[in-house]
C-alpha positions in Angstrom: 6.8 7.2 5.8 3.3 9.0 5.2 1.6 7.6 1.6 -0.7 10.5 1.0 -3.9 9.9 -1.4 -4.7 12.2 -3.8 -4.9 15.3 -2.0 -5.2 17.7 -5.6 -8.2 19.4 -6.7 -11.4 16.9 -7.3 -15.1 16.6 -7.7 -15.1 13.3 -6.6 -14.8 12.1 -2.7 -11.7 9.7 -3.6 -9.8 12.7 -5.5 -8.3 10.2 -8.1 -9.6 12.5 -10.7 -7.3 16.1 -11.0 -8.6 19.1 -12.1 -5.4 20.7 -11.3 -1.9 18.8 -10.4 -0.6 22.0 -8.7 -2.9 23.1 -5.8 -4.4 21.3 -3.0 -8.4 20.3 -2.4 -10.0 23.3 0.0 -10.9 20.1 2.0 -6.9 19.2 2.9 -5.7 22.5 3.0 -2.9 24.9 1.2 -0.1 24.0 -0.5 1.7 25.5 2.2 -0.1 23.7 4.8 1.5 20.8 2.7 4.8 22.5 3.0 4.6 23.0 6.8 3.5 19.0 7.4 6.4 17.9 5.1 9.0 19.7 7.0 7.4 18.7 10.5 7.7 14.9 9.2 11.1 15.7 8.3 11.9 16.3 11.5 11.2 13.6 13.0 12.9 11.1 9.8 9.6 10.6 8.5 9.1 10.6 5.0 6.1 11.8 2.7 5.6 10.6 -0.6 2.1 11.8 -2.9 -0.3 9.8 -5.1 0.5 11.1 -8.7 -2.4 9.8 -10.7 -1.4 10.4 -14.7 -3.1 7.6 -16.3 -6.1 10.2 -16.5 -7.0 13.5 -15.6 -10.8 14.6 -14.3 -13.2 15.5 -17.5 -13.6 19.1 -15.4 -9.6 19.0 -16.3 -9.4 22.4 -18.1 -6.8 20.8 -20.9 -9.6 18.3 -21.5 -12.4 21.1 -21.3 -10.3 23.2 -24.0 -9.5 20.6 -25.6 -13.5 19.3 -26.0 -14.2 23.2 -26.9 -11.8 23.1 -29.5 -13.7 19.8 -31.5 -17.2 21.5 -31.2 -15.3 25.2 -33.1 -13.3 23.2 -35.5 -14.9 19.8 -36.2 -12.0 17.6 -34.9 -8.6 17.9 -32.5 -6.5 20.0 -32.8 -5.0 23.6 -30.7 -3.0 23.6 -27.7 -4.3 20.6 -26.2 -5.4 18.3 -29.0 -3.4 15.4 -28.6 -3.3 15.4 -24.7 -5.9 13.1 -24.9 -7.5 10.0 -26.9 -9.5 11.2 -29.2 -11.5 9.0 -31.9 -14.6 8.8 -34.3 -15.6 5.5 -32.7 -18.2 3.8 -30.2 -15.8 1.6 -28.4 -17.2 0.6 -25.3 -13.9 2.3 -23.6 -15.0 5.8 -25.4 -17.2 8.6 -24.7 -18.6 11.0 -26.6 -17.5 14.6 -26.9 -20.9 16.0 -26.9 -22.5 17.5 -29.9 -19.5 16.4 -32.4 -18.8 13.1 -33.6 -15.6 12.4 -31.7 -15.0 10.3 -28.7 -12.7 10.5 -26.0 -11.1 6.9 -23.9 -11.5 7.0 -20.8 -11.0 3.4 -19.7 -12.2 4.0 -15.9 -15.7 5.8 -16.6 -16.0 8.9 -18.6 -15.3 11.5 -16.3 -11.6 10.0 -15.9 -10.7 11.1 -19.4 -7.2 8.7 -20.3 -4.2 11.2 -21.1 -2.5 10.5 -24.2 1.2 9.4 -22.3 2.6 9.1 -26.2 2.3 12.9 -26.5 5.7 15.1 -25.5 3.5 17.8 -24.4 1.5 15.6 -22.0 5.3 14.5 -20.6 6.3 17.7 -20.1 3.7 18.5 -18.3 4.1 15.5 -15.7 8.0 16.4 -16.0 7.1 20.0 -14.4 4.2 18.7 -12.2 6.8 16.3 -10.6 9.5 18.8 -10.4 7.0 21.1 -8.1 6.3 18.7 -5.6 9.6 16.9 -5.7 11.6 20.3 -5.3 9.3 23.1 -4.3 7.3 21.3 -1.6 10.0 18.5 -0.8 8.2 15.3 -0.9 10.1 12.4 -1.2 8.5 10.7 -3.9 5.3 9.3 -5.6 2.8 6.4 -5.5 2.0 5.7 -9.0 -1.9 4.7 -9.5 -3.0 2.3 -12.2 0.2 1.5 -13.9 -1.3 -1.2 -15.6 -3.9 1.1 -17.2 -1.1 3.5 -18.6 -1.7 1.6 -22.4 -4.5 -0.9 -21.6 -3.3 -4.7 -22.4 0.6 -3.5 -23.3 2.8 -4.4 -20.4 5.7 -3.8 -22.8 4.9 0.1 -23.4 3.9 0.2 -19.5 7.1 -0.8 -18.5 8.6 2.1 -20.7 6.7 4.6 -19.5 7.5 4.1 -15.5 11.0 3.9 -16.5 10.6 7.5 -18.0 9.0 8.7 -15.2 11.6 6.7 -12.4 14.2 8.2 -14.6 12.7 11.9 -14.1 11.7 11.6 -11.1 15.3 11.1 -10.0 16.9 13.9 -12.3 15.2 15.3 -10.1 15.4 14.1 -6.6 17.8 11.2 -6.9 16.5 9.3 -3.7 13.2 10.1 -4.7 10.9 6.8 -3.6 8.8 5.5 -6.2 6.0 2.9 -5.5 3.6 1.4 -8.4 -0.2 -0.1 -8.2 0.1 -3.3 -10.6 -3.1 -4.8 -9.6 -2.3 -7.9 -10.9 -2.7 -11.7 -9.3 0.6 -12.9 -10.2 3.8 -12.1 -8.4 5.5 -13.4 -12.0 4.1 -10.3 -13.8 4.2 -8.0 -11.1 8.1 -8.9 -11.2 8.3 -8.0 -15.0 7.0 -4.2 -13.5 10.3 -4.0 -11.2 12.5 -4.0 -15.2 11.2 -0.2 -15.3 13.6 0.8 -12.2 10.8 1.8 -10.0 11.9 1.3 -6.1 8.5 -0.9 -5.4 4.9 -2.6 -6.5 2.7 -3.3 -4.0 2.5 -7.0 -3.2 -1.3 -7.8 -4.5 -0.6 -11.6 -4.1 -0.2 -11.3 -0.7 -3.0 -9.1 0.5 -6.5 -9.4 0.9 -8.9 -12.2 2.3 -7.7 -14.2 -0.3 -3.8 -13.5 -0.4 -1.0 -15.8 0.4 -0.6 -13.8 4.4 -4.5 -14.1 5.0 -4.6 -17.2 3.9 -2.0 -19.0 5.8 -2.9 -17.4 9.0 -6.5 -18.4 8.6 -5.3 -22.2 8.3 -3.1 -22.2 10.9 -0.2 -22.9 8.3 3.1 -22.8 9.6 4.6 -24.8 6.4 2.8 -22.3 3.9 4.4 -18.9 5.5 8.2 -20.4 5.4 7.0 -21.4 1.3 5.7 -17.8 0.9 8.8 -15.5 2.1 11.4 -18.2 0.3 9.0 -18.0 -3.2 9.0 -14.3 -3.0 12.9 -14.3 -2.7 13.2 -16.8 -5.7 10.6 -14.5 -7.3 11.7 -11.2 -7.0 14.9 -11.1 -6.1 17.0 -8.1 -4.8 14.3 -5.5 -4.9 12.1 -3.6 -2.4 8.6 -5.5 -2.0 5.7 -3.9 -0.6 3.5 -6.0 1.3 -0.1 -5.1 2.6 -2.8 -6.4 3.6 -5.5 -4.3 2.6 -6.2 -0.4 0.9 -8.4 2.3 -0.1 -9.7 -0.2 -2.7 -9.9 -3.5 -1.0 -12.0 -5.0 2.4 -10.3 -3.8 5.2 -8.5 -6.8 7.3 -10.8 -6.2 10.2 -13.9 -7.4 8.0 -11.9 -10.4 6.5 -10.3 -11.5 9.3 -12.0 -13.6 11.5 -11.3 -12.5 15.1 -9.0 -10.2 17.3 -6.0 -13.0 17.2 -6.2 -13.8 13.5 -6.3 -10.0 12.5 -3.3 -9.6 14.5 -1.2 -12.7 13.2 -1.9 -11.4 9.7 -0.3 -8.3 10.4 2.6 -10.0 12.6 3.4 -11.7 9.6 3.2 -8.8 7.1 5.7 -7.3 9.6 8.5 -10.2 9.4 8.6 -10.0 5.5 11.0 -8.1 2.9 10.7 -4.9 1.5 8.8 -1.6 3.3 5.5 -2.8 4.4 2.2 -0.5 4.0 -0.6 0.0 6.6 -3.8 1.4 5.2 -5.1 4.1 7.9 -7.4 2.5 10.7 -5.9 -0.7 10.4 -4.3 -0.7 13.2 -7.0 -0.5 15.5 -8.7 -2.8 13.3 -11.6 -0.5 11.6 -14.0 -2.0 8.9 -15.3 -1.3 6.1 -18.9 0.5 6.7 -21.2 -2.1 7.8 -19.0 -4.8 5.7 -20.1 -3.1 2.8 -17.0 -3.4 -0.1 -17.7 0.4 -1.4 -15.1 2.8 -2.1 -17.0 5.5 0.8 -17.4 2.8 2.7 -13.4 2.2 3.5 -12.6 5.5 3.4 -14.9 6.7 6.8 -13.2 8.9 10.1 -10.4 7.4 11.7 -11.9 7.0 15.2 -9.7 8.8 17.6 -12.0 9.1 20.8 -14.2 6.9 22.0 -17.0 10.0 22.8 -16.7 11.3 19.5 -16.0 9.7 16.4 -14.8 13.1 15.0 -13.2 14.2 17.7 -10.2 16.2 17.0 -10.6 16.5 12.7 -12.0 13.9 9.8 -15.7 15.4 10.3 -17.3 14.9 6.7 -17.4 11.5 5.8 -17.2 10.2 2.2 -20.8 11.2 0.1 -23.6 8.7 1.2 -21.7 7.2 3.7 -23.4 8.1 6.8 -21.0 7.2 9.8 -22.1 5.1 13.1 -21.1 2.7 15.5 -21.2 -0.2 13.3 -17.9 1.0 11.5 -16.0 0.6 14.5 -16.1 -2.7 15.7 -12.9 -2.7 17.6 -12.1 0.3 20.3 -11.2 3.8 19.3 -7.1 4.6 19.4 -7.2 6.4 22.6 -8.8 3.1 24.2 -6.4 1.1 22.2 -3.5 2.9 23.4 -4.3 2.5 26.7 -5.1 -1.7 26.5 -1.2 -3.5 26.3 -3.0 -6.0 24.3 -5.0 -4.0 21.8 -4.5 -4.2 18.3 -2.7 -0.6 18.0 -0.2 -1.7 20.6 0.1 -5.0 18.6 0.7 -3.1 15.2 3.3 -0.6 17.5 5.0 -3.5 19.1 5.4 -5.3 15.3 6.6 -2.0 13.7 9.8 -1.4 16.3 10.5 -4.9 16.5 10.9 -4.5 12.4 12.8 -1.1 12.6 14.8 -2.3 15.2 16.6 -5.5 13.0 17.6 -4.4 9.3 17.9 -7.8 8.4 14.3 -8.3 9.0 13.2 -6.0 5.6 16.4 -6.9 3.5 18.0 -9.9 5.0 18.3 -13.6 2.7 15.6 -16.1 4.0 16.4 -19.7 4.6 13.8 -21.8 5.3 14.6 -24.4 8.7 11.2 -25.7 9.2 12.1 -29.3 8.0 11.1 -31.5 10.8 8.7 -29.2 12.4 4.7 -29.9 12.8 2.6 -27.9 9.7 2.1 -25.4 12.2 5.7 -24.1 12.9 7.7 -22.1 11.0 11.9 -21.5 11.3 13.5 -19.1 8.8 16.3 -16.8 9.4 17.8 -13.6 7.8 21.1 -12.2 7.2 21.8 -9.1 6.2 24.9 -7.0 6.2 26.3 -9.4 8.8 23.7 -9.7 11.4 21.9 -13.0 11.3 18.4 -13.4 12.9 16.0 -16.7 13.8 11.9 -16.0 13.5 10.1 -18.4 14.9 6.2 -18.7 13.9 3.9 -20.5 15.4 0.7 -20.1 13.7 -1.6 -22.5 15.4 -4.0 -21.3 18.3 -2.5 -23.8 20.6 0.9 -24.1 22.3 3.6 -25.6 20.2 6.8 -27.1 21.6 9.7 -26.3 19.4 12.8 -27.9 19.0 15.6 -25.8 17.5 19.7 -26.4 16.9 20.7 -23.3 18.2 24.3 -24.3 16.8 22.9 -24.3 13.1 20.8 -21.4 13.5 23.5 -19.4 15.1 21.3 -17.7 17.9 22.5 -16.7 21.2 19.7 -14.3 22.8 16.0 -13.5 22.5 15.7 -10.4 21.5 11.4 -9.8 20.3 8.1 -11.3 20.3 4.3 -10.8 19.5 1.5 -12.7 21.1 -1.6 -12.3 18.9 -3.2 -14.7 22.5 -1.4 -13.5 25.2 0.9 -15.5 27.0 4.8 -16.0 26.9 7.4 -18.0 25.1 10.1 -20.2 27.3 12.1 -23.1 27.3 12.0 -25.8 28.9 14.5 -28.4 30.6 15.6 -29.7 27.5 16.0 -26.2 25.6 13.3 -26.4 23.3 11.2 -23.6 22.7 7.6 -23.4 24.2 5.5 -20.8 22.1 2.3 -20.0 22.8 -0.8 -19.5 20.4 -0.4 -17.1 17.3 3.0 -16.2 18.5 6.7 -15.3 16.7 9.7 -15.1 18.3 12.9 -13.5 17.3 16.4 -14.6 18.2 19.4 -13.3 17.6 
């Protein structure tokens, strides 16, 4: 699947604040440029699924600018588009001023991200209709909800409500329509209270970044803390569709938090081997970084580097504003180079990818956690799923590790994957146990 960032009508580099929900920015295209690249990923079982930002609306918005106009005419809200938004008589540090009247408007992010009023029937029409165009009329297959924890500021409750409405709509709609939610929250208990509102998927926040639960146990070598994480996250969660990643549009890329070619490629071996449908922010995979280290929006969001000659070779040639574009962005080799080197990054992220695709049990299946007995550095879990029953084997320490495994217990009979973050090449020796090399897993089946 393609996760497409706000691709509407903006005045802002980053897009996440509409001016109008049913066109497309000059920058992307036409609506039926959208249309053609939808049915061309169709084709090829690819799906595409939109970032539907509705916690706010840009203050260039013209409901908002009607609705402004209609407070300096009249003296307070009211018309056509009155109560689309928040509007007050206060100075709240969350409102802004309507200029030259005595109202205020919330806008939680900044004040030209005025909030919508969700309580409003109009204001749910509206994303009712706005759905219904790009679920139906352009085919997309679903939505990417941004800052569903901002929907009603400090109310999970009345959150929760809301993303049901919309999963329940968006599915009158398009019944297998995918929906994914941004609870940017640091605790997988109340990013589990989100999955109550039906919504397919949140995005794993405790797992990602250079802090999260994957970067972390691949930074300390820790065998014994990976087979903890995925058995937590089952006892957790449950029976739903996770979505792991290790870092986005708003966070440090992994290639500036992850120390070193092997680590950066562990970290994503082991995103790979967990539950759910896992999310690769783009440039990832050949290990891009944020501009200079710099943590700035523009700074993550620079050229994919597709040619080594040219780092706007073939498309991508405006940067983000005030983000000039050089060398030092691209640490690691461009993806032609990369797809050239067996051992480059890209080819790791490839190789990670089919392995996953190839092995339904590896998204869905039950974990069980065998690593009693090993070293801190091994890890032994398998999956079942649907009947098929699969070992992983981690080893997450840069130096061999011999591994001794009951192959009746775990029910294995063939190797059938591996990634080597090092190099080298698993075997076994005379007595049957496993001989993994550095930064390694190992799949048996």
């Amino acid at each position: 699947g393609i996760w497409l960032m706000p691709i509407h009508p903006s005045p802002t580099y980053h897009k996440y604040d509409v001016t109008d929900y049913y066109g497309i920015d000059p920058v992307y295209g036409t609506v039926e440029d959208l249309r053609n690249l939808v049915n061309e990923a169709h084709k090829r079982g690819i799906r595409v699924i939109l970032d539907l930002v509705v916690n706010h609306t840009s203050n260039n918005h013209p409901w908002f600018l009607e609705a402004c106009e209609y407070i300096r005419k009249n003296g307070a809200p009211g018309g056509e588009y009155g109560d689309y938004y928040n509007f007050r008589i206060t100075d709240n540090g969350a409102y802004h001023s309507v200029t030259g009247t005595k109202y205020s408007y919330e806008g939680q992010f900044w004040s030209g991200m005025p909030d919508l009023n969700l309580d409003s029937e109009k204001v749910r029409n509206e994303i009712r209709d706005v759905m219904n165009f790009w679920l139906t009329d352009c085919n997309v297959d679903g939505f990417r909800l941004d800052a569903v924890t901002s929907y009603y500021t400090g109310n999970i409750d009345a959150n929760i409500n809301f993303l049901s409405w919309i999963n329940t709509e968006a599915k009158k709609i398009k019944p297998q329509a995918y929906i994914v939610g941004e609870a940017w929250v640091g605790s997988d208990y109340t990013i589990d209270r989100y999955y109550e509102s039906g919504c397919d998927s949140f995005f794993l926040f405790t797992g990602a970044q250079a802090g999260g639960t994957i970067a972390t146990a691949v930074k300390q070598g820790n065998g014994k803390a990976v087979g903890k994480l995925f058995v937590e996250l089952q006892e957790t969660y449950g029976d739903v569709i996770l979505a792991p990643f290790l870092g986005n549009h708003d966070t440090m890329r992994p290639g500036s938090f992850m120390p070193g070619v092997e680590n950066l490629k562990m970290a994503a071996g082991v995103m790979s081997m967990m539950n759910g449908g896992v999310f690769v922010y783009y440039g990832e995979e050949i290990g891009m970084i944020s501009k200079g280290g710099n943590n700035s929006d523009p700074a993550k969001r620079i050229a994919m580097k597709w040619e080594a000659k040219n780092i706007y070779e073939g498309c991508c040639y405006l940067p983000p504003e005030n983000t000039p574009v050089d060398e030092t962005s691209y640490y690691y080799p461009s993806v032609s180079e990369q797809m050239a080197d067996d051992d480059s990054i890209l080819n790791y992220y490839k190789q990670a990818m089919e392995l996953r695709n190839r092995f339904p049990s590896i998204a869905r299946g039950t974990v069980t956690d065998h690593s009693e007995g090993q070293n801190s550095y091994v890890c032994v879990i398998t999956k079942e799923y649907q009947g098929e029953k699969i070992t992983i084997v981690f080893n997450m320490d840069t130096f061999e590790q011999k591994v001794t495994l009951d192959k009746d217990a775990l029910g294995y009979s063939e190797f059938v994957g591996a990634l080597y973050a090092s190099g080298g090449e698993f075997s076994f020796d005379e007595s049957g146990a496993l001989i993994l090399p550095p930064q390694s897993i190992v799949v048996l089946k």
